[in-house]
ROLOPA-328745 format. One record per atom (N, C-alpha, C): residue number from 1; x, y, z. Coordinates in nm, 2 decimals, always signed. Example, Ala and Ser with C-alpha at 12.3 -4.5 7.8 and 13.67 -1.06 7.14 Angstrom:
BEGIN
   seq        u        v        w
     1    +1.32    -0.57    +0.78
     1    +1.23    -0.45    +0.78
     1    +1.32    -0.33    +0.78
     2    +1.28    -0.22    +0.71
     2    +1.37    -0.11    +0.71
     2    +1.29    +0.00    +0.79
// end
This chain:
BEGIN
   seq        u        v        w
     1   -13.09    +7.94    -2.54
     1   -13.15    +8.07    -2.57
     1   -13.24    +8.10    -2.45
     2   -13.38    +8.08    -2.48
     2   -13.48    +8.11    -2.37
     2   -13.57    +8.03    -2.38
     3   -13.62    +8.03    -2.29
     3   -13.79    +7.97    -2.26
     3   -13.90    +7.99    -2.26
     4   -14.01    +8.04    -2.32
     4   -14.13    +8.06    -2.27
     4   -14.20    +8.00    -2.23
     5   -14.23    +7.98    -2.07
     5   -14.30    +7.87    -2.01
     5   -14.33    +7.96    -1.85
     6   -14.40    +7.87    -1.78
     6   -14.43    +7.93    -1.65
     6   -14.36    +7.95    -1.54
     7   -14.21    +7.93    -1.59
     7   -14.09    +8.01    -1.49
     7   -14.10    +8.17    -1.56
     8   -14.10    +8.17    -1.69
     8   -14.05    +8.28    -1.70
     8   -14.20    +8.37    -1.65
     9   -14.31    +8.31    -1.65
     9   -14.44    +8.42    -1.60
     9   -14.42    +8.44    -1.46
    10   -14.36    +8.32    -1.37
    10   -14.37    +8.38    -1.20
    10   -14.25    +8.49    -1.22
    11   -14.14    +8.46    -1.30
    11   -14.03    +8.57    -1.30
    11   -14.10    +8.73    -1.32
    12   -14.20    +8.73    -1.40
    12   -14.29    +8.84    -1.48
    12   -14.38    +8.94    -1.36
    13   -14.41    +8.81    -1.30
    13   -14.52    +8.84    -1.17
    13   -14.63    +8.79    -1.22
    14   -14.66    +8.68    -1.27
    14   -14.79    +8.66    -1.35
    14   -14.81    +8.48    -1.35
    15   -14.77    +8.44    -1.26
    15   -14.79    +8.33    -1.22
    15   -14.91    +8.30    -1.17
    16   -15.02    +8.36    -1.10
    16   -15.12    +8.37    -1.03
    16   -15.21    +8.39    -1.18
    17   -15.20    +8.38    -1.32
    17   -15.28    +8.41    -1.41
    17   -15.34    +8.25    -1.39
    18   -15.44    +8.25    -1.46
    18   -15.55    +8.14    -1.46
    18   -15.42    +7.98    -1.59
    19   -15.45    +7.86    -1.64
    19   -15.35    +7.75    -1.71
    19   -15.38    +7.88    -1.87
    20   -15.54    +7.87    -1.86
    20   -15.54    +7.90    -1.99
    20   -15.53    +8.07    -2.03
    21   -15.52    +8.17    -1.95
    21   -15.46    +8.28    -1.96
    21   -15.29    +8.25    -1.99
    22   -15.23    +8.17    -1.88
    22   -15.12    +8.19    -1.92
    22   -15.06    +8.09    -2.03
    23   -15.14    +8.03    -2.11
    23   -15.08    +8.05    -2.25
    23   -15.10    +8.13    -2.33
    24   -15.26    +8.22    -2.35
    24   -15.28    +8.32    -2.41
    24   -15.16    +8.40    -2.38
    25   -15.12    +8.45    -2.29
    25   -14.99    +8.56    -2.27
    25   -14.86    +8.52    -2.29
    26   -14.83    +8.38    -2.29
    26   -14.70    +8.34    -2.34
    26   -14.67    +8.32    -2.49
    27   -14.81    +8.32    -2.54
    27   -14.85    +8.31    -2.73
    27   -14.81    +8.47    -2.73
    28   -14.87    +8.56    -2.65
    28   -14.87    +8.73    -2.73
    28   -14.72    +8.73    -2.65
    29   -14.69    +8.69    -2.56
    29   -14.50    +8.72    -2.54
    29   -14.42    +8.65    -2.69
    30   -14.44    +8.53    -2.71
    30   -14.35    +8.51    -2.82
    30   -14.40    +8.59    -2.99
    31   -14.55    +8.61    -2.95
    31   -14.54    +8.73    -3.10
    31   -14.51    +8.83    -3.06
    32   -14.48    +8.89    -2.99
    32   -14.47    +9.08    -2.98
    32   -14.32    +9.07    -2.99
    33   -14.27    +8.94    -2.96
    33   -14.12    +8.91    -2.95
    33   -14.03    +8.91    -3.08
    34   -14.14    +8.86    -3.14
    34   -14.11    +8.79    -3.30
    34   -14.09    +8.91    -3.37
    35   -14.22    +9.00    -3.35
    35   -14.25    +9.12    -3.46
    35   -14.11    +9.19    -3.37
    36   -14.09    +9.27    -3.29
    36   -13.97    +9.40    -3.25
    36   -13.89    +9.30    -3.31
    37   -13.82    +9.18    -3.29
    37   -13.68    +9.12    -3.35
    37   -13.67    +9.15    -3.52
    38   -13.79    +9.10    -3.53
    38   -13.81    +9.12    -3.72
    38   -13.81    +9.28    -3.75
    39   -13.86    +9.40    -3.65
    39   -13.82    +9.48    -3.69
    39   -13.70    +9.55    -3.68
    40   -13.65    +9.53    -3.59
    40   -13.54    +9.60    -3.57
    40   -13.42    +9.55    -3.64
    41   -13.45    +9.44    -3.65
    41   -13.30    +9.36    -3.78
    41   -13.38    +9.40    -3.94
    42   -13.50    +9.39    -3.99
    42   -13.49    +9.41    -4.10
    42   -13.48    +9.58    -4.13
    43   -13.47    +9.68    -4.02
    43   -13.45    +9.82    -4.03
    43   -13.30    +9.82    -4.04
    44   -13.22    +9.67    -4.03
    44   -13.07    +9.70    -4.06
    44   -13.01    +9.63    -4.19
    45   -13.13    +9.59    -4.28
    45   -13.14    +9.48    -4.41
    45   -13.14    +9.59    -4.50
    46   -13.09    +9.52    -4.62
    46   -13.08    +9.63    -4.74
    46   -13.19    +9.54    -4.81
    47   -13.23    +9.60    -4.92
    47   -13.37    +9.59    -4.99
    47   -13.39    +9.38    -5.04
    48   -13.23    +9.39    -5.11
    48   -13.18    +9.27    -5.12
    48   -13.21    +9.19    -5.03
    49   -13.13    +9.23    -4.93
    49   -13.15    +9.06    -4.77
    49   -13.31    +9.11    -4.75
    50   -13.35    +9.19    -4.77
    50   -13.49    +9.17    -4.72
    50   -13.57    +9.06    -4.82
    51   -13.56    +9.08    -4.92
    51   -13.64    +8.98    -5.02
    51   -13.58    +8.81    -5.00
    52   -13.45    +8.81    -4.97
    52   -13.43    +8.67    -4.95
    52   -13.44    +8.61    -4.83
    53   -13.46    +8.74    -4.69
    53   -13.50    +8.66    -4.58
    53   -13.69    +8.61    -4.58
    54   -13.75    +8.71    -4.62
    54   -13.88    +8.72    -4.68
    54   -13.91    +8.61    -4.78
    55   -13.82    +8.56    -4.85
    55   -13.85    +8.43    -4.87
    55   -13.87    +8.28    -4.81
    56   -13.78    +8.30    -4.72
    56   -13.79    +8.15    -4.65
    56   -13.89    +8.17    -4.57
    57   -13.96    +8.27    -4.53
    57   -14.05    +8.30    -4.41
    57   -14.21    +8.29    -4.50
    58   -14.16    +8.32    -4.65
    58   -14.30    +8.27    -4.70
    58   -14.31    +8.13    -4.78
    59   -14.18    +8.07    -4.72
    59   -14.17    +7.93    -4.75
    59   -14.16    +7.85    -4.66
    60   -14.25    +7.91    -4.51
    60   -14.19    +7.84    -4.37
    60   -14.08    +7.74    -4.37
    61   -13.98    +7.83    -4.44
    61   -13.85    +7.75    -4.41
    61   -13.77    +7.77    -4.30
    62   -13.82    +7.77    -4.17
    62   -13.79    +7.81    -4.02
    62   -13.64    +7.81    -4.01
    63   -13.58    +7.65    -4.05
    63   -13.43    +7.62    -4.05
    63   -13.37    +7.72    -4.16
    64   -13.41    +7.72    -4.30
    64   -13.32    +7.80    -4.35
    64   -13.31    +7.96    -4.32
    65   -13.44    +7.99    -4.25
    65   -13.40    +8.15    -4.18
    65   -13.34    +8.17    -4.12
    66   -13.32    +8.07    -4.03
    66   -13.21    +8.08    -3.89
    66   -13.11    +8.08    -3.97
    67   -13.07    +8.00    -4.06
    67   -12.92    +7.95    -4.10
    67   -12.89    +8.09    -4.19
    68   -13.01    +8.19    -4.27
    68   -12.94    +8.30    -4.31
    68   -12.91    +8.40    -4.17
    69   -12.97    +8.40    -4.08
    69   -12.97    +8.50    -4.01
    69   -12.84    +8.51    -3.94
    70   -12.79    +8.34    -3.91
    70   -12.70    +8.33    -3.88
    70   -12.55    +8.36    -3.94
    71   -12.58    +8.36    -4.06
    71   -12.48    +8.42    -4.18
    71   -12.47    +8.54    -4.23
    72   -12.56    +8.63    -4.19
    72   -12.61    +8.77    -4.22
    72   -12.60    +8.85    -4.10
    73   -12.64    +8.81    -4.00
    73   -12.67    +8.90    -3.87
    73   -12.63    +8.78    -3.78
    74   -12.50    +8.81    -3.73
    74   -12.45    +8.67    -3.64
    74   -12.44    +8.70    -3.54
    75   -12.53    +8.85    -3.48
    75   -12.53    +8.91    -3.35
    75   -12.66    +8.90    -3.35
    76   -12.78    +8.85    -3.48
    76   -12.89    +8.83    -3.40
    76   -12.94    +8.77    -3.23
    77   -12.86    +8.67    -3.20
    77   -12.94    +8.63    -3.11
    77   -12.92    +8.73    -2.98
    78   -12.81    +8.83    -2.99
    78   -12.82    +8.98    -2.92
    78   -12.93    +9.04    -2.89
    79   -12.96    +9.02    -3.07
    79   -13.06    +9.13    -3.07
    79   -13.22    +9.05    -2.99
    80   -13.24    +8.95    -3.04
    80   -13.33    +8.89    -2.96
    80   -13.34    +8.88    -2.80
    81   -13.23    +8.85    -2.76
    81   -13.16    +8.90    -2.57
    81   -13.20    +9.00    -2.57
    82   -13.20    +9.13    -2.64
    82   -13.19    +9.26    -2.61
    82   -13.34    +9.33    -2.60
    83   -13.40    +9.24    -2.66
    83   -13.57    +9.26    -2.70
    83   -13.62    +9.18    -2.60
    84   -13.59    +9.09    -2.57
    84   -13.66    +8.99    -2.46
    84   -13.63    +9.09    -2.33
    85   -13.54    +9.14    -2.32
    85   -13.53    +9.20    -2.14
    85   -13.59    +9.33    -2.17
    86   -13.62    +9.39    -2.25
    86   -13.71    +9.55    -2.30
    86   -13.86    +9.48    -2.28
    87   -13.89    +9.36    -2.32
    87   -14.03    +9.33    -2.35
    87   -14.05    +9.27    -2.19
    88   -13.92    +9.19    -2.13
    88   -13.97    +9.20    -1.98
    88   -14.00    +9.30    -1.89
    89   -13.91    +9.41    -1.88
    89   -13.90    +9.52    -1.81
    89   -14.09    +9.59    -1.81
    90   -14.12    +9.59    -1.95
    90   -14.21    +9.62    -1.97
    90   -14.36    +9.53    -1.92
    91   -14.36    +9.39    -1.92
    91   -14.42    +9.33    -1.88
    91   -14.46    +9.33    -1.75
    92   -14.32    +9.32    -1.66
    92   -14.32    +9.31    -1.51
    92   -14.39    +9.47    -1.45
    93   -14.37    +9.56    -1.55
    93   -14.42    +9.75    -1.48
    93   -14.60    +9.68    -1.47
    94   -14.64    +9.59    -1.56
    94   -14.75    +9.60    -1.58
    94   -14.82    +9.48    -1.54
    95   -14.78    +9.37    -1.51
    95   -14.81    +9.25    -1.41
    95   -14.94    +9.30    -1.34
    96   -14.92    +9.36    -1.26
    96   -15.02    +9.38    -1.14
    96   -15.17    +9.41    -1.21
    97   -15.12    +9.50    -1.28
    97   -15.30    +9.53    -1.37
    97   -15.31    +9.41    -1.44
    98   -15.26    +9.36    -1.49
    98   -15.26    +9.23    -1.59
    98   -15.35    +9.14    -1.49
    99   -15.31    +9.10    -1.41
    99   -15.35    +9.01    -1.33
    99   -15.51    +9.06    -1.27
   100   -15.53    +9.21    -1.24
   100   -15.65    +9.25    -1.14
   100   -15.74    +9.22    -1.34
   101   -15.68    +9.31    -1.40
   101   -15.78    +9.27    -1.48
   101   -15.81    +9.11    -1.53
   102   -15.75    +9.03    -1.55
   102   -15.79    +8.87    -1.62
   102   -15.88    +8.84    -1.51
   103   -15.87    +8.89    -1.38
   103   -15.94    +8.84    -1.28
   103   -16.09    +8.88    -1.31
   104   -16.06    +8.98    -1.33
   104   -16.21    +9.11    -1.34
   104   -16.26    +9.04    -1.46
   105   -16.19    +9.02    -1.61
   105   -16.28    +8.94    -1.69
   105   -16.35    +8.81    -1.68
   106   -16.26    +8.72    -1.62
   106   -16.31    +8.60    -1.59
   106   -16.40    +8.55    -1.48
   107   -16.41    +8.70    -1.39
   107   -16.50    +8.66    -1.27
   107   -16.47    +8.59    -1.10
   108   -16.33    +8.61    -1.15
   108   -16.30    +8.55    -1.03
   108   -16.29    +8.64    -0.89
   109   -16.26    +8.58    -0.82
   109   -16.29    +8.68    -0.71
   109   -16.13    +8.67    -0.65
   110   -16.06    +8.78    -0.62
   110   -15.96    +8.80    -0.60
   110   -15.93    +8.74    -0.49
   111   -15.76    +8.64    -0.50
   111   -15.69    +8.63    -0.33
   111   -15.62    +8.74    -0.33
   112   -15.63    +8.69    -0.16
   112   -15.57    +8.80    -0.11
   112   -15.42    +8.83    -0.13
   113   -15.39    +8.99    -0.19
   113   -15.27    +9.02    -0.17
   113   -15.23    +9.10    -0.11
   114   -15.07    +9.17    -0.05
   114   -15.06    +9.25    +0.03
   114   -15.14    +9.36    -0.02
   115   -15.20    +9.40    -0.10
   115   -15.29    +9.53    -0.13
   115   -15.39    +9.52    -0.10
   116   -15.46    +9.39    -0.08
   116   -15.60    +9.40    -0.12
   116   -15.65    +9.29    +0.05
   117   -15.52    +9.33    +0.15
   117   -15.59    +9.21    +0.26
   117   -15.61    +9.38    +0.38
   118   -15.74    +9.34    +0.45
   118   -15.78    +9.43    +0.51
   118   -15.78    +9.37    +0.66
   119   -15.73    +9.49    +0.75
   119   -15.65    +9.42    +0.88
   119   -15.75    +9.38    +0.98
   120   -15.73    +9.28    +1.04
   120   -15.79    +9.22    +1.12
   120   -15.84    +9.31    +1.24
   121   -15.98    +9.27    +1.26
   121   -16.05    +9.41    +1.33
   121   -16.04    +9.35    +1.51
// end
């Protein structure tokens, strides 16, 4: 399937984030991930599959979710593909501020990048 790990942040542009930023951001990539997949497939559920997938999820029954999803929606992991490259596209437009700002909160003092290096006098 996929990975969330620190290939996929340098792929992002966000490799230069601090160890413990970039778990914070790989925790809010796999929730913002979770919630659009869960909506967009339960906006294709009838009232029914909604209460029985809604059960195993309030019975962290992880394996039996997958195994309905897999028997219900056998193009989910499409749909998951299809949300992952929407939620990158979107990620990577916004990299750059991501990065000036963590810096700006944490204090650090920026390296240089081609934006921010001033030419030799």
């Amino acid at each position: 399937m996929f990975q969330l790990d620190d290939n996929l942040l340098q792929e992002l542009g966000l490799g230069a984030l601090p160890a413990s930023e970039k778990n914070k951001m790989l925790a809010h990539i796999y929730e913002t991930l979770e919630l659009r997949v869960g909506m967009r497939l339960a906006s294709q559920m009838t009232d029914a599959q909604l209460d029985e997938f809604e059960a195993f999820i309030d019975r962290n029954d992880e394996a039996g979710a997958l195994k309905w999803l897999e028997t219900n929606f056998p193009d989910y992991k499409q749909v998951v593909a299809d949300e992952l490259e929407k939620l990158k596209a979107e990620i990577k437009q916004q990299a750059p501020s991501i990065i000036e700002k963590t810096q700006a909160e944490l204090g650090e003092g920026s390296a240089p990048t081609p934006d921010n290096v001033s030419p030799a006098a």
